[in-house]
N, C-alpha and C positions, 0 to 999 in steps of 0.2 A: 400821650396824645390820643386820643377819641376818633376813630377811623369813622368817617362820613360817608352812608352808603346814597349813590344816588336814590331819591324818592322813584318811586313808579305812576306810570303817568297814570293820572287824573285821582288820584288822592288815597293809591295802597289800597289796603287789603276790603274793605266796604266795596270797591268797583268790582273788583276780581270777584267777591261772592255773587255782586247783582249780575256780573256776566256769566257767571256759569250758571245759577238758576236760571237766567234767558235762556240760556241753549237747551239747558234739559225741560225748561215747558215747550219749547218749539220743535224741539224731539216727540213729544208726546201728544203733541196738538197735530201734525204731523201725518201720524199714526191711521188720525179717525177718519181721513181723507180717503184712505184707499180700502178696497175690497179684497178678498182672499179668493181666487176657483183650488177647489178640491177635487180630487177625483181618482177614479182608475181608467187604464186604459188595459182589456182585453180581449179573447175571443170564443169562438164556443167552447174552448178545450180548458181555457182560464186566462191569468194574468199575461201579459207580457212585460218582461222588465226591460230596458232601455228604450221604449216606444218614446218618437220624438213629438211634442207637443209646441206649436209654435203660435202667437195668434197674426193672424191673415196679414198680410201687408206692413209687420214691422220687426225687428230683430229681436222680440222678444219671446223667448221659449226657456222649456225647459226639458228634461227627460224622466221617465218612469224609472221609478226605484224598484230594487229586485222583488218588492211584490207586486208592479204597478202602479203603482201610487205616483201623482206629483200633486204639484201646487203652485199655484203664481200669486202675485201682486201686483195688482193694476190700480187704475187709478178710475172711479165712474164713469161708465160709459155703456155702451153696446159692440161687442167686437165678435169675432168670427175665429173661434178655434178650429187648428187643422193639427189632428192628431196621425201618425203614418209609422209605419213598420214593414223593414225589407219583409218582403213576400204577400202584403196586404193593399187593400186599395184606401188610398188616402179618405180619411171622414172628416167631415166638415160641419162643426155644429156651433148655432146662434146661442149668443149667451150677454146678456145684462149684469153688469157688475155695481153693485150698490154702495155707498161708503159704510167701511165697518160692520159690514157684513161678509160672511164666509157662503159662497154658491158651490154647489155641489153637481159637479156634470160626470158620469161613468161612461163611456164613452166604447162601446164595441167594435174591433174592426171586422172586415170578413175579407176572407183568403183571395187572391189574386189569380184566376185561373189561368192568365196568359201565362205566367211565369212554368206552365205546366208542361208545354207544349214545346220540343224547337222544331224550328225548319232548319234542316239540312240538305244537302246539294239532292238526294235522292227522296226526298217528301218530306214527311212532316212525323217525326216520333215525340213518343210522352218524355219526357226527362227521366222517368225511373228505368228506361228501356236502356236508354244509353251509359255505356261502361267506359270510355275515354271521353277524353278532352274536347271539346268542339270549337272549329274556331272561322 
């Protein structure tokens, strides 16, 4: 007796090819839509690695590789990256993103001078003056 395997829907192996070539042209068609930013982020001395890069107003970021480097993928538009690094003051730079094109932003921070200074109960010392704990 001849074991009967149910058919697959809508007519076997001709559908299954036409739907995985759909998916991989809509993969690729996909692709041309969005833009690439490039870049470094660092400062007079050089790169800084884990500088967080996020753009303005939404949960999209990413962080610097250990020589500075990142890169994102967005979608065209005009958005506002804010790149920031403990001890630096946060920078804020305009950037236009094209489809299927790669933008290239390096992006400098400069050093934070408050972070230099504390106030303590008795005035005001440099941070390298003081040898304990401050609280």
């Amino acid at each position: 007796m001849k074991k009967q395997f149910p058919q697959i829907l809508f007519y076997g192996k001709p559908f299954i090819i036409s739907l995985l070539l759909l998916l991989l042209f809509n993969a690729g068609f996909a692709q041309q839509f969005t833009g690439v930013i490039k870049g470094t982020v660092s400062d007079a001395t050089g790169f800084l690695p884990g500088a967080s890069i996020i753009i303005a107003g939404s949960q999209t970021g990413t962080a610097a590789d250990n020589k500075g480097n990142y890169s994102l993928k967005l979608a065209p538009g005009k958005y506002t990256l804010v790149a920031s690094f403990t001890g630096y003051t946060k920078a804020e730079v305009s950037i236009v993103v094209t489809a299927g094109n790669e933008t290239v932003k390096n992006v400098t921070l400069v050093t934070n001078n408050l972070l230099q200074q504390v106030d303590v109960s008795y005035g005001t010392q440099s941070r390298r003056d003081i040898t304990g704990s401050v609280s």
